[in-house]
C-alpha positions, 0 to 999 in steps of 0.5 A: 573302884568298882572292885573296892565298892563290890567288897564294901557291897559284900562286906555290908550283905555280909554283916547284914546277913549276921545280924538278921540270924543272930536277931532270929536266934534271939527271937526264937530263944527270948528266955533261953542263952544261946550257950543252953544245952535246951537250945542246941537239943532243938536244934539238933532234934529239928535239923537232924529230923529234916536231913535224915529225912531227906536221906531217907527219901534217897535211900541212904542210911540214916547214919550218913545222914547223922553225921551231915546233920552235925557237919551242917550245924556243928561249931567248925562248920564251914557254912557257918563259919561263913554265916556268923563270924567271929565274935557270934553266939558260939564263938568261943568253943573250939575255936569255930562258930556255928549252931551248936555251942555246948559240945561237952554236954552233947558227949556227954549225951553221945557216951549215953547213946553208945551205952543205950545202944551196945546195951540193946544190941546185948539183948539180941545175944544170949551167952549160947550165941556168944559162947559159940563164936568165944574162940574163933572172934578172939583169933579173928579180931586179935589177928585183923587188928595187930596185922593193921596197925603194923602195916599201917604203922609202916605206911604212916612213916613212910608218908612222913609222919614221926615216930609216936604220931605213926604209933597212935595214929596206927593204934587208932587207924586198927580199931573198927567202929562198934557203934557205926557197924552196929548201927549199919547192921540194924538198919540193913536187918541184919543183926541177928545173921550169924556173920554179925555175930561173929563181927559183934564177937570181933568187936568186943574183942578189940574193944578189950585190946583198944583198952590195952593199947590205950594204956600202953602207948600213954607208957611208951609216950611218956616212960618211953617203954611198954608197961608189961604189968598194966598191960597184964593187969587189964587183960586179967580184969577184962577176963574177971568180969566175963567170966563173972558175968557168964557165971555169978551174973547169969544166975543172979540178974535174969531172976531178978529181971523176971520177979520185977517183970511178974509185978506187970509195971512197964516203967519199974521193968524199965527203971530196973533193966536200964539200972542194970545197964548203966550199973554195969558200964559204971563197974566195967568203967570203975575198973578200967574197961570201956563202958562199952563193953560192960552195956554190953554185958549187960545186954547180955544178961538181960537176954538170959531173962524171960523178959528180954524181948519186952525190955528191949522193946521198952528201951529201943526208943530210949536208944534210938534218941541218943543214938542220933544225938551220938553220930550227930555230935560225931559230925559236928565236931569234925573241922571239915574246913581243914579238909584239903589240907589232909585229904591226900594222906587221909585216902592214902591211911584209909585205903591201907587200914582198909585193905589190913583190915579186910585182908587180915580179917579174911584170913583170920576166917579161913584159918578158924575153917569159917564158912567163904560166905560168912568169912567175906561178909564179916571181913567187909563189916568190918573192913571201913568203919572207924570211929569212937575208940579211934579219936579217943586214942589219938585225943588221948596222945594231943592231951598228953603233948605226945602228938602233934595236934594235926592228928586229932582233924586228920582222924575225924576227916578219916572216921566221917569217910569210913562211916560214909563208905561202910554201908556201900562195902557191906553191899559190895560185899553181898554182891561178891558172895552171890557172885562167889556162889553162882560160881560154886554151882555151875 
């Protein structure tokens, strides 16, 4: 009897409980549905400003706190899972409940942050800088990435996983994060040492590659073969717009940049340098490639302009935004409830992904005569992160029925870990080589 009266007790705080936060959310929002993007901006903004905060204070960075802000209030949440069940205000998206209701808005916004932010950080690398590492991040990153996925691929089947679930989650698992990496090298200050040139060289490669590999395993999983001329064809327009972009683009856009600059207007310098930006990620989007790269490229030709630095202070703030939205909407659509029922095989793949990563990238290093100090540091950069390609690739097998659907949970859990660990490894890193250094004096 009493445990019958603790349940109608726990039932009844319960409910209590659901219909005060729902009445609150009404109260807060009287003019404005639940399901508005406006509302669930708010609250990203407020509950995103209070954690990273607080992960300030502690001293942890900022990307961490990101992605707990979105764990905390996104639609899998457990907490809220827990606060409003079935049948609150956002219950019918994904098939969880929670805070956040309009995700295909919020990744609409994340795409816009990952443009703004590859954009900027194309600003920091005039074609000198990335002529001189051409050669050396296409060895490295074409080395690193390839020597992962086979390895991982052998580690994923032999954990049980079928053929095509092996292949996609390997493909996803050999591609580091640009967006996490990028974003943990500016906070630690670090974007313009020649290490994070060359990973950010590394990065654009496997951007190009993820393109390729999206397109090829799309072939395998549904001819059964590898389409040699997709695969060409790409690679010839991912070539077409760099070279156009180191030749046509160069002469074009950056004095078009500083004759807008010359009329002394901040918001017309703004409108143009962010036209070129988005205008870029649409052709390179147009033709197949990751928006990514084209923002990039165009970073790129902005800091050919004798206006760079004004258009990057003008558009940082702009960045900084949407780069929060990004990583928050990242962590809010990881379904972190269905964390012990992968744990086990996601530390296996990660230790593995990340132990390639690093070994292959290492190697990559001494084989192109790369200093020790910046081939350890890069190798670390890189060795953790992973994240926007990689859902993408696997979303893109669950699409197409080609995977099973535990895949698309499995990589999120994987993709919050490795952005957790990613800032320790880069200091673990820098320990490595103070140590590695001691030595060579003595």
């Amino acid at each position: 009897m009493q445990n019958i009266s603790l349940q109608l007790d726990t039932s009844e705080i319960h409910n209590s409980l659901n219909t005060t936060v729902n009445s609150l959310i009404e109260q807060i929002t009287p003019e404005l549905p639940h399901a508005s993007f406006v509302t669930d901006l708010a609250f990203i903004m407020i509950i995103g400003a209070i954690v990273t905060l607080a992960f300030f204070k502690i001293r942890q960075p900022l990307i961490i706190g990101y992605l707990f802000a979105g764990m905390l209030i996104g639609p899998l949440s457990p907490f809220w899972s827990w606060v409003l069940p079935e049948g609150g205000p956002s219950s019918d998206v994904l098939g969880g409940v929670g805070i956040l209701s309009n995700i295909s808005a919020l990744n609409l916004f994340a795409e816009i942050g990952v443009i703004l932010l590859l954009f900027v950080i194309g600003i920091e690398f005039p074609y000198a800088k990335i002529k001189s590492i051409g050669r050396v991040a296409v060895g490295v990153g074409t080395l690193g990435l390839f020597s992962t996925l086979g390895v991982v691929f052998y580690a994923a089947t032999a954990l049980g996983l079928g053929f095509l679930d092996a292949l996609f989650i390997s493909a996803a698992l050999s591609i580091s994060s640009t967006a996490i990496i990028v974003k943990i090298l500016e906070e630690m200050g670090r974007i313009r040492n020649e290490s994070s040139i060359l990973v950010l060289g590394i990065l654009i490669v496997e951007d190009i590659i993820a393109v390729i590999l999206i397109s090829s395993l799309q072939s395998i999983a549904l001819v059964g073969t590898i389409s040699i001329e997709s695969v060409i064809i790409i690679a010839l327009v991912a070539a077409g717009l760099i070279v156009g972009t180191f030749t046509l683009g160069t002469r074009v856009i950056p004095p078009l940049i500083d004759k807008v600059a010359a009329a002394e207007h901040r918001e017309i310098l703004l409108l143009s340098v962010l036209g070129v930006c988005f205008g870029y990620a649409l052709l390179a989007n147009i033709v197949g490639l990751s928006v990514a790269i084209g923002a990039f490229l165009a970073g790129v030709l902005v800091a050919e302009s004798k206006s760079a630095e004004v258009a990057k202070l003008l558009s940082s703030p702009i960045k900084d935004m949407f780069v929060a939205i990004f990583f928050i909407s990242v962590g809010a659509l990881m379904d972190v409830s269905e964390l012990e029922n992968y744990i086990f095989i996601a530390i296996a793949l990660i230790a593995v992904a990340t132990g390639m990563k690093f070994g292959g990238n290492l190697i990559g290093n001494i084989i192109f005569r790369q200093r020790r100090g910046k081939a350890i540091r890069s190798a670390f950069t890189l060795g953790a992160p992973r994240g926007e390609f990689s859902i993408v690739i696997v979303k893109v097998g669950v699409d197409i029925g080609a995977v099973s659907a535990f895949l698309f949970p499995l990589i999120g859990i994987i993709s919050i870990i490795t952005a957790f660990i990613s800032p320790f490894l880069v200091k673990a890193g820098d320990k490595i080589i103070t140590k590695v250094e001691e030595k060579k004096d003595v």
